[in-house]
C-alpha positions in Angstrom: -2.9 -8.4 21.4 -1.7 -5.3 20.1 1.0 -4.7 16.9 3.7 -4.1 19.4 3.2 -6.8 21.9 3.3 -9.3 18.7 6.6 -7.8 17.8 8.0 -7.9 20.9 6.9 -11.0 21.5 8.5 -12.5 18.7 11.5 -10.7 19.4 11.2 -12.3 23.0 11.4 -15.7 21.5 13.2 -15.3 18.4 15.4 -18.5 17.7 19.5 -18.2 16.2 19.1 -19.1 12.3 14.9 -18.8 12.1 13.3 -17.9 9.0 12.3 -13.9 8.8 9.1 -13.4 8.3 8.3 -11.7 4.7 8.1 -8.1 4.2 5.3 -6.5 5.1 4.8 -8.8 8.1 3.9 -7.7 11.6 6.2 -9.6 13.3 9.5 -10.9 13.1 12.1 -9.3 10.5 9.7 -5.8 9.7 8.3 -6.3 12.9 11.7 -5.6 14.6 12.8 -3.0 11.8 9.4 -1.3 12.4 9.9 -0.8 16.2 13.8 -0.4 15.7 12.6 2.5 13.8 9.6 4.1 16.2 12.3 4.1 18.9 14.8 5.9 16.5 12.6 8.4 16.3 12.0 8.4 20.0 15.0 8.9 20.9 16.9 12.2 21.5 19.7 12.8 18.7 19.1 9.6 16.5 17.8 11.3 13.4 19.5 9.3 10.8 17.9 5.7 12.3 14.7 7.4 12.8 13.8 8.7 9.8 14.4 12.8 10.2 12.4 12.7 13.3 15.0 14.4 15.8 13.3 13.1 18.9 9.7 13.0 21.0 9.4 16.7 21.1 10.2 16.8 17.2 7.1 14.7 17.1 5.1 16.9 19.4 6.0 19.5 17.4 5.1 18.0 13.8 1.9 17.2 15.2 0.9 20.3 16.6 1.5 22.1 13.4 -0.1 20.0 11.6 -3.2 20.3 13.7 -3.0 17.1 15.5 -1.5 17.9 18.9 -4.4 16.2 20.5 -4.0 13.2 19.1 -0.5 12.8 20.1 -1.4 13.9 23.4 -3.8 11.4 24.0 -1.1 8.8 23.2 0.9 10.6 26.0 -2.2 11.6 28.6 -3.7 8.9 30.8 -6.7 7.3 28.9 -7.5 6.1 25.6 -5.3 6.8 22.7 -6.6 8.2 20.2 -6.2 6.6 16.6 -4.6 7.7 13.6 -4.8 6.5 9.8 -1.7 5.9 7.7 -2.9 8.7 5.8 -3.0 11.3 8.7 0.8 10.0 9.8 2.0 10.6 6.3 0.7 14.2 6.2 1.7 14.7 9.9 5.6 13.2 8.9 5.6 14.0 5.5 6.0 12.0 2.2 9.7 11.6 2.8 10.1 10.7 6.1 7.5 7.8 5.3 9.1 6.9 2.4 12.3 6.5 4.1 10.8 4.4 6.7 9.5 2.0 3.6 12.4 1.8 2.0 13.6 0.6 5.7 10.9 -2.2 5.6 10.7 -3.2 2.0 7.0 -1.8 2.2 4.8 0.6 -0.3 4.3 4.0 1.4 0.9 3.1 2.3 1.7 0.0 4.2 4.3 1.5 6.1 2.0 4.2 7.0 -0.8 1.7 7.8 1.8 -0.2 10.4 3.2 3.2 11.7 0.1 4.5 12.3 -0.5 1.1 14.9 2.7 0.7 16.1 3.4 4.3 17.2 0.7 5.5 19.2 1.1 2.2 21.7 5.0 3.2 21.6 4.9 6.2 23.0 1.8 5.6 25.5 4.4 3.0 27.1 7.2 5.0 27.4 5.4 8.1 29.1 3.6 6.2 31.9 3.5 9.1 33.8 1.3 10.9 31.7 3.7 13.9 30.0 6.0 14.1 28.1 9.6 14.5 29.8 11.1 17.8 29.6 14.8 16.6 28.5 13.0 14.1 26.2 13.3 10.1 26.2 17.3 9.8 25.9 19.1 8.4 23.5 19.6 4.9 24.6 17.6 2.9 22.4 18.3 -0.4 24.3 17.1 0.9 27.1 14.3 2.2 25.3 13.4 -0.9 24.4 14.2 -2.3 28.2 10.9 -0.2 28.9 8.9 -1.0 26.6 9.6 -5.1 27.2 9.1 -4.4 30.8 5.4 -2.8 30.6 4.3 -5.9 28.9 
């Protein structure tokens, strides 16, 4: 079972007043925060949730430059994704736009990168099934973001 289907699994059967899971965990409380966060960045126009990441073709874009367009394409192309380190993320994103996403998570740099870097690539497989990327981007409806992502599980 994959990072994501853990989180949204737990989100799935999260009960009212349950204990959060500590920081750092891969489910529950950073779990959610985590993927609240992927999809921030996802999503046309919501640069202040996602961490300065204005969108899916921002991220094309960072990774490109950086020299990693085929990794990210993978992740959007039919077949196997193609894996990233947290390291590789943080030079593609930059030290502050990880930092910001650990100081959303209660998490050192390097463990936010480590859970990025296996959360991400599964995100945004699932939310290009067609095999591109879309022209006008992925919106900038989070919940029904999300709506896609809980209905390819």
């Amino acid at each position: 079972m994959s990072l994501l289907d853990s989180v949204i699994g737990a989100l799935a059967n999260a009960q009212p007043g349950a204990q959060p899971l500590s920081p750092g965990a891969t489910q529950g409380t950073a779990g959610s925060v985590l993927l609240s966060t992927v999809i921030a960045m996802l999503a046309n126009g919501q640069q202040s949730q996602g961490a300065g990441i204005g969108g899916l073709g921002d991220l094309i874009g960072r990774f490109t430059q950086g020299g990693m367009g085929d990794v990210i394409g993978s992740w959007i192309g039919h077949g196997q994704n193609a894996p990233i380190s947290g390291d590789q993320l943080s030079n593609v994103l930059g030290a502050d736009t990880i930092g910001q996403i650990a100081a959303q998570l209660g998490l050192s740099h390097g463990e936010a990168a480590s859970q990025l870097s296996q959360m991400l690539p599964e995100v945004v497989n699932r939310l290009t099934p067609e095999g591109q990327a879309p022209g006008e981007g992925l919106g900038d409806d989070m919940g029904a973001l999300l709506g896609q992502l809980t209905a390819r599980r």
